[in-house]
TIGU-751823 format. One record per residue (C-alpha): x negated, y negated, z; residue number from 1; residue in three letters. Coordinates in pm, 1 decimal. Example, Ala and Ser with C-alpha at 12.3 -4.5 7.8 and 13.67 -1.06 7.14 Angstrom:
2
       px       py       pz  nr rest
  -1230.0    450.0    780.0   1  ALA
  -1367.0    106.0    714.0   2  SER
END
This chain:
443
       px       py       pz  nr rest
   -278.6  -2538.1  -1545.7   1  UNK
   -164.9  -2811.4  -1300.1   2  UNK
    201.8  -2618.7  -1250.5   3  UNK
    -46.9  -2284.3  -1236.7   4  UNK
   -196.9  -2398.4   -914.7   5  UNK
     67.9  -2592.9   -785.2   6  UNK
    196.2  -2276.4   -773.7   7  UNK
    -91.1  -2085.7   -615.5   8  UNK
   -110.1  -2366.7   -324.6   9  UNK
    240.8  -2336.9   -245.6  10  UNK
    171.3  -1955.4   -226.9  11  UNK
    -78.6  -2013.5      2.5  12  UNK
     65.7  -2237.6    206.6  13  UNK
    329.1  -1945.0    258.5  14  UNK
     87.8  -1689.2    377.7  15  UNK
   -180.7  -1905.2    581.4  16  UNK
    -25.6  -1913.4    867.3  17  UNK
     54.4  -1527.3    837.3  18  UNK
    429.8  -1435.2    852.2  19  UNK
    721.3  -1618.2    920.3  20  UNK
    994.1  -1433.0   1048.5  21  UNK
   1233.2  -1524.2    831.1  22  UNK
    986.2  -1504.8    477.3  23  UNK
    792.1  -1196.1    603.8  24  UNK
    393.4  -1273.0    414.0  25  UNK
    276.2  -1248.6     68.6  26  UNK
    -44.9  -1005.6    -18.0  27  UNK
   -205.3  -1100.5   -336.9  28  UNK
   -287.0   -804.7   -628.7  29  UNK
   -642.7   -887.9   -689.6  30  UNK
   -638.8   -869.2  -1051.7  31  UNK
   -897.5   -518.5  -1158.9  32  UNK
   -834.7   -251.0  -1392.3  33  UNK
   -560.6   -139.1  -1294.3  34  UNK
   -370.4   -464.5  -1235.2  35  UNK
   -452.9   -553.6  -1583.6  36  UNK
   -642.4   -872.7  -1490.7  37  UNK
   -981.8   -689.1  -1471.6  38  UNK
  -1107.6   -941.5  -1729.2  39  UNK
  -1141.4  -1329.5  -1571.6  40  UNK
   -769.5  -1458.1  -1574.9  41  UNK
   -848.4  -1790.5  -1683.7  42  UNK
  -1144.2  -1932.1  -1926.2  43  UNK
  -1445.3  -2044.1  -1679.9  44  UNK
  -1392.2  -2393.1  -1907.1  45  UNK
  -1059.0  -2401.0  -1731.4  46  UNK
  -1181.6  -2323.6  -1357.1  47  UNK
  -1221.3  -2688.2  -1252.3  48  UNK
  -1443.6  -2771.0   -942.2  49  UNK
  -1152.7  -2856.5   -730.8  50  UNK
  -1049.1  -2487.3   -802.9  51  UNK
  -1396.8  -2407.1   -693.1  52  UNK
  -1350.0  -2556.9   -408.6  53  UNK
  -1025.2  -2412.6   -300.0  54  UNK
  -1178.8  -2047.6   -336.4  55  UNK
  -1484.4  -2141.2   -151.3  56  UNK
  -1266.6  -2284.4    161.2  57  UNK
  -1047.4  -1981.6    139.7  58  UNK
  -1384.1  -1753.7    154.2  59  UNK
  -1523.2  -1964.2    475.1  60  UNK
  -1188.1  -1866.9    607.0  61  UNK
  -1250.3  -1500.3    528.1  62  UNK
  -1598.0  -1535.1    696.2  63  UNK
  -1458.2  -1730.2   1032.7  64  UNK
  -1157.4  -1437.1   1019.5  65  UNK
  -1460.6  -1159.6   1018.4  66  UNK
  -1642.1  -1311.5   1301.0  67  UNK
  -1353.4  -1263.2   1515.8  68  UNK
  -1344.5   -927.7   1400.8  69  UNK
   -948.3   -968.0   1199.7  70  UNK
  -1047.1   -787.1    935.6  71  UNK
   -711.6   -763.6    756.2  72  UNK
   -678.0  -1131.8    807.7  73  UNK
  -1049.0  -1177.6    612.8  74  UNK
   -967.8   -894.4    362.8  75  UNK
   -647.5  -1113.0    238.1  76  UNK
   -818.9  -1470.3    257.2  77  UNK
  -1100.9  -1303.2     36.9  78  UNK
   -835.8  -1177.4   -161.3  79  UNK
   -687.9  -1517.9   -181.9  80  UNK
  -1027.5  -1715.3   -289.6  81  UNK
   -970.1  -1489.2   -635.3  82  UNK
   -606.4  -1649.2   -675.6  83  UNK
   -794.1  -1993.5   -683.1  84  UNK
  -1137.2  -1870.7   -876.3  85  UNK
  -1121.8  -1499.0  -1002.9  86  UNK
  -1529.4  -1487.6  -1072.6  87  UNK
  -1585.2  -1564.3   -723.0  88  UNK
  -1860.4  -1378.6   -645.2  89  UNK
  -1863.5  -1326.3   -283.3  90  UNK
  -1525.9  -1274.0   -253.4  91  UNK
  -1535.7   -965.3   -522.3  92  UNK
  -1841.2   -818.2   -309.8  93  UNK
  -1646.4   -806.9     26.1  94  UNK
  -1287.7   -619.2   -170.2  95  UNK
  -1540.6   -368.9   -348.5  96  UNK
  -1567.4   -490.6   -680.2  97  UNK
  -1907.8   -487.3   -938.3  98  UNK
  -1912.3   -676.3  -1255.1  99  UNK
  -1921.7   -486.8  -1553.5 100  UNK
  -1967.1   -700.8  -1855.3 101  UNK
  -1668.7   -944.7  -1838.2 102  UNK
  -1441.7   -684.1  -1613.2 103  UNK
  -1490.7   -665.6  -1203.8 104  UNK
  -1404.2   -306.9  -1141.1 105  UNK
  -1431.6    -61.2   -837.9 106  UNK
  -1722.3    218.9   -889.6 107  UNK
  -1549.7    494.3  -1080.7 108  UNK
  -1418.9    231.1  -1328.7 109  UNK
  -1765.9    119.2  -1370.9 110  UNK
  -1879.9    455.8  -1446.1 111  UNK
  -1644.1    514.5  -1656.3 112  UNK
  -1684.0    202.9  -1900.6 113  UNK
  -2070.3    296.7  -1883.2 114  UNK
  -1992.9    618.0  -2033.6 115  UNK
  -1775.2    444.0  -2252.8 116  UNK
  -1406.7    476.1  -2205.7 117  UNK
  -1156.9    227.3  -2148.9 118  UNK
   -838.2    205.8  -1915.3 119  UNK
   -566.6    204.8  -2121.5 120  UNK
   -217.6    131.3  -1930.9 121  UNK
    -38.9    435.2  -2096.9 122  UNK
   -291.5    681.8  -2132.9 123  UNK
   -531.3    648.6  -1875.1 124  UNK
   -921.2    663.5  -1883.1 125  UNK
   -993.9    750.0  -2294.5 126  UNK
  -1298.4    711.1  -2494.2 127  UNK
  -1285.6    326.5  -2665.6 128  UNK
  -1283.8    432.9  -3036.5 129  UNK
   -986.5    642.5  -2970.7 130  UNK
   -735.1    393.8  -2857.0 131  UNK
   -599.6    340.3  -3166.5 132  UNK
   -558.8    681.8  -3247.6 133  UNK
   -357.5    741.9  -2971.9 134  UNK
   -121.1    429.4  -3023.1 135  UNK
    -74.4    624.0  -3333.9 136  UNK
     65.2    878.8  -3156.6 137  UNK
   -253.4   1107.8  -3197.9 138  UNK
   -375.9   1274.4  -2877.0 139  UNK
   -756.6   1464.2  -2858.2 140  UNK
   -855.0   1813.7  -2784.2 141  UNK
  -1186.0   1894.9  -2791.9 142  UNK
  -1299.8   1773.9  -3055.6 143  UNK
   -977.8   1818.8  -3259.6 144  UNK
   -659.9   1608.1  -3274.3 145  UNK
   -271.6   1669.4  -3236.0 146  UNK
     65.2   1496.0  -3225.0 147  UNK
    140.7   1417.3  -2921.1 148  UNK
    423.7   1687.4  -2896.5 149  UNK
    171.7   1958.4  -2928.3 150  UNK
     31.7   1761.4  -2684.1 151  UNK
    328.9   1811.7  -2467.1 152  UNK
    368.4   2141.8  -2502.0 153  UNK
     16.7   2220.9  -2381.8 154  UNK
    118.3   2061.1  -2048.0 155  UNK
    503.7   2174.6  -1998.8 156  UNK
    423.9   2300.7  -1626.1 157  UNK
    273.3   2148.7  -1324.9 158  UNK
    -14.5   2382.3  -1339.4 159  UNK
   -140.3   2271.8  -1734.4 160  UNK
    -23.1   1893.2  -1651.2 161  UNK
   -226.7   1610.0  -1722.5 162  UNK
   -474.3   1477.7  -1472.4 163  UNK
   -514.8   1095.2  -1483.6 164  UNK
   -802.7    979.9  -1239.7 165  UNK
   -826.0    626.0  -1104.5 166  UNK
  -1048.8    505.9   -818.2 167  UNK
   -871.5    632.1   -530.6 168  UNK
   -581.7    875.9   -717.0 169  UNK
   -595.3   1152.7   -916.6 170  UNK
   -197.2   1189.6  -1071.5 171  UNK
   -107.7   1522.8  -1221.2 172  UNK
    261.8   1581.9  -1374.1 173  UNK
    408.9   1785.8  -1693.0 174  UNK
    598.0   1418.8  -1752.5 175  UNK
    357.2   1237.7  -2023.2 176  UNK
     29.1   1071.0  -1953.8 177  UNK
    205.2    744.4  -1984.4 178  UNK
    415.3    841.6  -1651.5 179  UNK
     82.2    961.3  -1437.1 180  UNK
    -81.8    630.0  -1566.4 181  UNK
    189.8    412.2  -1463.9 182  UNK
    193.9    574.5  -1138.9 183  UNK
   -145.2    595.3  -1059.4 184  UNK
   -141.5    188.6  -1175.0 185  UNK
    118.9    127.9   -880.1 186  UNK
      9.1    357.1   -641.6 187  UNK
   -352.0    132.6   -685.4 188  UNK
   -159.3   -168.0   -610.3 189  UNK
     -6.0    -46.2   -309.8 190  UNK
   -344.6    106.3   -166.3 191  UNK
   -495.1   -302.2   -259.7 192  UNK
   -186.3   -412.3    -28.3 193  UNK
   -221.2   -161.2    262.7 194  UNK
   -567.2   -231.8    290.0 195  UNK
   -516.9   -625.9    297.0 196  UNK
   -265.9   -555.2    565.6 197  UNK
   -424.5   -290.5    779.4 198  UNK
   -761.4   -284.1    697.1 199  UNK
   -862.1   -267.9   1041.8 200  UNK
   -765.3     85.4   1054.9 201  UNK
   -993.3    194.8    819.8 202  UNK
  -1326.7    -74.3    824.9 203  UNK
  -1509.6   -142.4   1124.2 204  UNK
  -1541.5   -554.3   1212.9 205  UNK
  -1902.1   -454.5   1190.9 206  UNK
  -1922.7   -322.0    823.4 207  UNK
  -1740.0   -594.0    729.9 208  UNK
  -1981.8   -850.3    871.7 209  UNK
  -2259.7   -676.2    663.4 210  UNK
  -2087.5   -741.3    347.3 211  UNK
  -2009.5  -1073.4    424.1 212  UNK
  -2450.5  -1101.5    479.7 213  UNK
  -2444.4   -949.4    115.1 214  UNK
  -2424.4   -544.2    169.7 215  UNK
  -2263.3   -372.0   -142.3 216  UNK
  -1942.0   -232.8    -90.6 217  UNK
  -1789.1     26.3   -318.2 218  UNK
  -1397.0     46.4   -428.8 219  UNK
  -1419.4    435.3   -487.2 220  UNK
  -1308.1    751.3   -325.7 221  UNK
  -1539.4   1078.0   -411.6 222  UNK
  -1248.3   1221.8   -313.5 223  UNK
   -950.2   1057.2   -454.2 224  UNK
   -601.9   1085.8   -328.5 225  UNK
   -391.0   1372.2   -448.8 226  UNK
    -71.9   1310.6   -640.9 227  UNK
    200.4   1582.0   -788.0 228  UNK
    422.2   1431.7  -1024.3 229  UNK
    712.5   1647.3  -1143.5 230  UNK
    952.1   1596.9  -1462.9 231  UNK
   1273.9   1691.9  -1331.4 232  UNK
   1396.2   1675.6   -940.9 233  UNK
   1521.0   2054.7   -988.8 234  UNK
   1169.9   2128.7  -1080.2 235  UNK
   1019.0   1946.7   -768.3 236  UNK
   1289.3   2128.8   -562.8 237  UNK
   1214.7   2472.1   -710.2 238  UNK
    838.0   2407.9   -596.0 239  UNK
    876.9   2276.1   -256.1 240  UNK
   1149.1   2450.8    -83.1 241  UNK
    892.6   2709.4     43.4 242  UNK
    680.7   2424.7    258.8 243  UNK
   1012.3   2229.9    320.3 244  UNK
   1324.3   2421.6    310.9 245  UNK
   1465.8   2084.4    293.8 246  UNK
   1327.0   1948.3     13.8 247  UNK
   1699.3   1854.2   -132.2 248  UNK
   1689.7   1600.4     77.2 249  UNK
   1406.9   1416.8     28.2 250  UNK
   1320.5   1149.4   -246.0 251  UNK
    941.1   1193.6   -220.7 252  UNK
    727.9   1423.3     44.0 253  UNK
    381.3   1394.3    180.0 254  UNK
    220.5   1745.4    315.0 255  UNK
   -102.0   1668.2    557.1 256  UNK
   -200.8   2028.1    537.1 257  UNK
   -212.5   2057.2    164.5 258  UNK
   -301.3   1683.0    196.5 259  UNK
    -96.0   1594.0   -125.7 260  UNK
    159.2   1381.1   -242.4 261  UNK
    476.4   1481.3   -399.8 262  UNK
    719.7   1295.9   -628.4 263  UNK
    950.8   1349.7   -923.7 264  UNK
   1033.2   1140.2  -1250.5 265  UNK
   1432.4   1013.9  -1346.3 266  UNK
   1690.0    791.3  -1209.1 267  UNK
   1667.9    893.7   -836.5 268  UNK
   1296.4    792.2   -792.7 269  UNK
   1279.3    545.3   -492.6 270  UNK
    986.5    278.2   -538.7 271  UNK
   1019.8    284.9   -161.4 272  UNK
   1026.7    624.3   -142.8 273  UNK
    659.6    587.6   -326.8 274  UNK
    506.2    354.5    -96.7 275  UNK
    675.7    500.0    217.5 276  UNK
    534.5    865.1    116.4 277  UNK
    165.3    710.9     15.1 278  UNK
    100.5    515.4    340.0 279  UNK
    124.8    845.8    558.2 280  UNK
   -159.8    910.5    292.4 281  UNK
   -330.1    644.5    343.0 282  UNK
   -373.8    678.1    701.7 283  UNK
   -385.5   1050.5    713.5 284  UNK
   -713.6   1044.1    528.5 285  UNK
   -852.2    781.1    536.2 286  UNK
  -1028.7    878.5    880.0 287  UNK
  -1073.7   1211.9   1065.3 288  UNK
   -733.0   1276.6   1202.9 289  UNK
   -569.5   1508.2   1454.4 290  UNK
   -445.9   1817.0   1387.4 291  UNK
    -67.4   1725.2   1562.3 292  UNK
    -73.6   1363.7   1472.9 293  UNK
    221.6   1251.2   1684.6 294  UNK
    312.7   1593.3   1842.1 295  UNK
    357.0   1493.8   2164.0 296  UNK
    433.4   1111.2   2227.1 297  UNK
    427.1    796.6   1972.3 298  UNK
    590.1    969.9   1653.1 299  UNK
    786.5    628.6   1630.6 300  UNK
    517.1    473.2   1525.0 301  UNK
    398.2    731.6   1267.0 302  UNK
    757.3    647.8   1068.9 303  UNK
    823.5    345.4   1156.4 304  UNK
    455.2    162.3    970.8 305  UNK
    569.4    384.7    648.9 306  UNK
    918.4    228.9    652.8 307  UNK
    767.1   -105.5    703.6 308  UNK
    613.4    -73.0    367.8 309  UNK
    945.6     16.5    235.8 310  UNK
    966.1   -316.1    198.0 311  UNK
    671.1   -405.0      9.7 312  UNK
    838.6   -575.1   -326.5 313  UNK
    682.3   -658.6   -602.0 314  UNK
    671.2  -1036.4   -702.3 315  UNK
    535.9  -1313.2   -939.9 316  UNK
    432.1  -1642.7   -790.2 317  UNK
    344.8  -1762.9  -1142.3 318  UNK
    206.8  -1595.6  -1476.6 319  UNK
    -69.7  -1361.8  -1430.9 320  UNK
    -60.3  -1421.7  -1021.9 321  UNK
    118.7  -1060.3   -911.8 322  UNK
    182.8  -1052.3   -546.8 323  UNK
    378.4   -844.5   -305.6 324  UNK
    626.0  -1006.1     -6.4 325  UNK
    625.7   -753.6    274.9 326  UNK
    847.2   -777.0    552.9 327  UNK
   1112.0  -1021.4    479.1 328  UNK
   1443.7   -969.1    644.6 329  UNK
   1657.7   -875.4    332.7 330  UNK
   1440.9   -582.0    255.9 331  UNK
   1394.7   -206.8    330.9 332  UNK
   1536.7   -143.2    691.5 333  UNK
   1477.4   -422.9    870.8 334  UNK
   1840.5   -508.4    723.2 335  UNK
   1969.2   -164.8    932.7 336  UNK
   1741.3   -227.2   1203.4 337  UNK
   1908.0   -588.2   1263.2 338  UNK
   2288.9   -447.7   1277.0 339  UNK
   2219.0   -151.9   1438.3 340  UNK
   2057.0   -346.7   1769.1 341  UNK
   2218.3   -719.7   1690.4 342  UNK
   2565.7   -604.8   1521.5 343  UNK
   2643.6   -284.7   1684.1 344  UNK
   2401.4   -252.6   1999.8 345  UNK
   2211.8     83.6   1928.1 346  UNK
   1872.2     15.5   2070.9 347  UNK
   1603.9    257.4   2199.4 348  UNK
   1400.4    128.0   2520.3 349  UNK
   1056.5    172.6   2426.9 350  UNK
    982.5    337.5   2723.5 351  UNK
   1209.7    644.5   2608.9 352  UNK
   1091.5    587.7   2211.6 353  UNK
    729.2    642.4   2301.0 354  UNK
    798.8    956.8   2487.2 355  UNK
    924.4   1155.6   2125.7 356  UNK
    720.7   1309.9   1969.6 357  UNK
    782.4   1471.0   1612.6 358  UNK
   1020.7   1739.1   1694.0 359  UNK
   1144.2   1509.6   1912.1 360  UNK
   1210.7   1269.5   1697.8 361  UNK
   1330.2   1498.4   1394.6 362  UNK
   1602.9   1678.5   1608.6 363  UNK
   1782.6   1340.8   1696.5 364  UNK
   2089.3   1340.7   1558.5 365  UNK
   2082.7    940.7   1538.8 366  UNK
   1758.8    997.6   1368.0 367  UNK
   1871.7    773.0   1080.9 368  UNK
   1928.0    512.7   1338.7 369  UNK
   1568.9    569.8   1520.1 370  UNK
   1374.3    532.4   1157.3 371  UNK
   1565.5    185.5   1156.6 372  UNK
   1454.5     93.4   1428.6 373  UNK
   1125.4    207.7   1383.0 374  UNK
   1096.6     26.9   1090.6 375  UNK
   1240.1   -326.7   1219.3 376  UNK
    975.3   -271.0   1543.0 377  UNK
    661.4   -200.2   1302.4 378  UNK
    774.5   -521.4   1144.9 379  UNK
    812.8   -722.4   1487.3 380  UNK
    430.1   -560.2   1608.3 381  UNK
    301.8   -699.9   1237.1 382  UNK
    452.2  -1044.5   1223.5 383  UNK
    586.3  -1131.4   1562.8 384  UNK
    428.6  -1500.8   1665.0 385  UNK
    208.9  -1469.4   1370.8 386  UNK
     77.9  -1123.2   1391.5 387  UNK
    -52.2  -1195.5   1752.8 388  UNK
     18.2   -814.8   1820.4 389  UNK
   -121.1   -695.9   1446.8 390  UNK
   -447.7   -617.2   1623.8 391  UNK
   -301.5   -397.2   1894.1 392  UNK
    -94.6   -231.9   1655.9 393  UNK
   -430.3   -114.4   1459.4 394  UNK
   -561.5    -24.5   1752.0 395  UNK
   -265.9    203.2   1867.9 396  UNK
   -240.4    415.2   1530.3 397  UNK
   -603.8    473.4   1491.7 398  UNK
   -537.2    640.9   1839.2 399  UNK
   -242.4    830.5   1731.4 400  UNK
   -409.9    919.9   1436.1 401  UNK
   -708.7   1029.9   1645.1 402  UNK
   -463.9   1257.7   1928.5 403  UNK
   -626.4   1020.9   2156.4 404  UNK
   -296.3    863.8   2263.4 405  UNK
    -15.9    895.7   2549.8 406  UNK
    347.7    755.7   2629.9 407  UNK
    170.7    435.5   2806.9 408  UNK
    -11.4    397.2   2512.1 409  UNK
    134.7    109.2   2325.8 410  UNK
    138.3    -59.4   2660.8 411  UNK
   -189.9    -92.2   2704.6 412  UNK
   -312.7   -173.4   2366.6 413  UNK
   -143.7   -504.8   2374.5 414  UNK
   -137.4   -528.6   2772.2 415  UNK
    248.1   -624.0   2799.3 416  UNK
    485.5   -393.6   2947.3 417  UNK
    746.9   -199.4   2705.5 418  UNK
   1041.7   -384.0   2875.7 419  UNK
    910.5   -729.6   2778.6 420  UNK
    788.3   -571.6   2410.6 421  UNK
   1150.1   -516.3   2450.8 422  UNK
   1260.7   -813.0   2470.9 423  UNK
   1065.1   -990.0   2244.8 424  UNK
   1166.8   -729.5   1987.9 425  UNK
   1538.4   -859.9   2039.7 426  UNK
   1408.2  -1228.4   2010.6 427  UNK
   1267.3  -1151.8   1667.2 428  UNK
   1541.7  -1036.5   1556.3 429  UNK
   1789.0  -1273.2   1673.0 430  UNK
   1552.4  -1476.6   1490.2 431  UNK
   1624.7  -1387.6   1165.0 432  UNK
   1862.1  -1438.6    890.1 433  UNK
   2118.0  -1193.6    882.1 434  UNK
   2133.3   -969.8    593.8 435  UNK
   2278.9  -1086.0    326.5 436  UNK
   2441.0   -717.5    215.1 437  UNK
   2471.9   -416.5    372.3 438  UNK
   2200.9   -207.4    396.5 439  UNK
   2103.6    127.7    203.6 440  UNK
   2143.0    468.4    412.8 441  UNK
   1867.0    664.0    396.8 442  UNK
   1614.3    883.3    544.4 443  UNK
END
């Protein structure tokens, strides 16, 4: 227990001062349903009161956070205060979470156990007295059962597939239920991140001070996030080279207009790919948007937070405390982004960046090169000094999002001008280690 929390504090002492440039930050996975830790982590016997403690300081740090109206910052000390006591209360109220029993769960997950099913990590949401039936192999129709190959054969296209439902995703695919549950599982996880880190797109500093006074919050999307999971990459090409004649390409595809996420199963799946794909998601709909998001001006911006999360990487601090690093210099492009500007001197004033829009921005022929760099300035605007520009940055994609934004836009939200942004973009570079391999090429 002692090495447990050792642990825990040194994690901590990591991420409290936000990100370093050459660590990037830590986000904890706040253990639920889906993380597997829905049930308290460790026996209450075991939670000692200097544990207690801990997770009460972290919370009054959440609360001081919220008055100043940094609601990521407050969203991931709340998160935090679970690492150290995962009953806390409070803390559970302000991430969305009820208590059901022994298991803190978001809404739908509630509903569901009322009506009596259980999450099970391979099959999704099933009725409790089935379970072991269907680690027998058995699967349910009706009110009759099969093998589970009959069971596969009833879903060998995308149109029969299975459905699995979580709180914020619904997963089909004509894989197995095991693959839509595993993906829905991760895709939960990196919704619980991308809220911790940009939160204040989505929740008002407001709304977040009335569930620190004790409003209810709920975890849940009536309308959850729509995911197509293919078996075979000829299969997802086949079905998407209408919308996207080049679908080839592509590891993973998000379609605003259809509003729906599309990925296939085998060796070429991309975890980054995943997250990448599911932040445009995120953002797209999780407020009224634009019809030409990016059209005209600021389509850097649109890329470049996606490819930040590239770099969101699973991690374990210590058993049973999952965590993500974001950001740190060895991962998704920030690697590229470093040669290309440091190593080779291909750099794009922001002054002329801004200016692209999305056809713009898709016709460059160093467009490989411009995502890069996107991606290593959405890192600088979310870690440089601390995240002093994190704010700003919220502030200047709920804009885009909204079609409310120009060139000068960026410029005013954090009141520098782009050649100084400039500058300090180089400085946070140069401030990092240089990669340690070369980095992947892609789009």
């Amino acid at each position: 227990m002692r090495l447990f929390y050792s642990l825990v504090v040194l994690a901590l002492l990591f991420v409290t001062g936000a990100a370093r440039a050459d660590v990037g930050e830590i986000v904890f996975v706040v253990p639920d349903i889906y993380s597997g830790g829905a049930k308290t982590e460790i026996p209450a016997r075991e939670i000692t009161d200097e544990n207690r403690r801990e997770a009460a300081a972290s919370f009054a740090q959440a609360r001081e956070f919220s008055k100043q109206d940094d609601v990521g910052a407050a969203l991931r000390a709340a998160a935090r205060s679970l690492m150290f006591d995962p009953d806390h209360a409070d803390a559970r109220r302000v991430l969305g979470y009820e208590k059901h029993d022994d298991q803190w769960a978001g809404s739908y997950s509630i509903r569901q156990m009322k009506d009596g099913f259980v999450w099970h990590p391979k099959f999704g949401w099933i009725a409790a007295e089935d379970v072991a039936k269907y680690e027998a192999g058995e699967r349910k129709v009706g009110k009759r059962w099969i093998t589970a190959a009959e069971d596969a054969k009833r879903h060998a296209t995308i149109d029969d597939g299975w459905r699995i439902r979580t709180d914020h995703f619904q997963v089909t695919t004509d894989h197995s239920r095991e693959a839509a549950a595993e993906l829905a599982g991760r895709l939960e996880a990196s919704y619980q991140a991308w809220l911790q880190l940009c939160g204040a797109y989505l929740i008002e500093p407001a709304e977040l001070e009335k569930r620190f006074a004790g409003k209810e919050s709920s975890s849940y999307r009536g309308q959850p996030f729509q995911v197509i999971y293919y078996r075979t990459r000829d299969e997802y090409n086949d079905a998407l080279i209408r919308q996207q004649p080049r679908i080839g390409m592509t590891l993973g595809i998000y379609f605003d207009g259809t509003r729906t996420l599309h990925f296939f199963a085998g060796e070429e799946q991309d975890p980054g790919t995943i997250t990448h794909e599911a932040v445009h998601q995120f953002f797209q709909e999780s407020t009224r948007t634009a019809r030409n998001v990016g059209g005209l001006a600021n389509a850097w911006i649109l890329e470049g937070i996606a490819c930040y999360f590239e770099s969101l990487t699973p991690v374990k601090l210590a058993e049973r405390l999952p965590a993500f690093s974001i950001g740190t210099p060895n991962e998704g492009r920030l690697p590229a982004a470093y040669k290309n500007a440091i190593v080779d001197g291909f750099y794009v004033p922001l002054a002329e960046l801004t200016q692209l829009g999305t056809s713009d921005l898709q016709r460059r022929t160093d467009i490989a090169k411009l995502y890069s760099q996107s991606a290593g300035l959405a890192t600088f605007f979310m870690h440089y000094r601390d995240g002093v520009y994190r704010p700003a940055l919220m502030e200047y994609l709920r804009l885009v999002y909204a079609g409310r934004d120009k060139p000068t836009t960026l410029q005013e939200v954090t009141g520098v001008s782009f050649a100084q942004l400039d500058a300090q973009y180089r400085e946070y570079l140069e401030s990092l280690v240089a990669p340690a391999s070369e980095p992947t090429a892609k789009r």
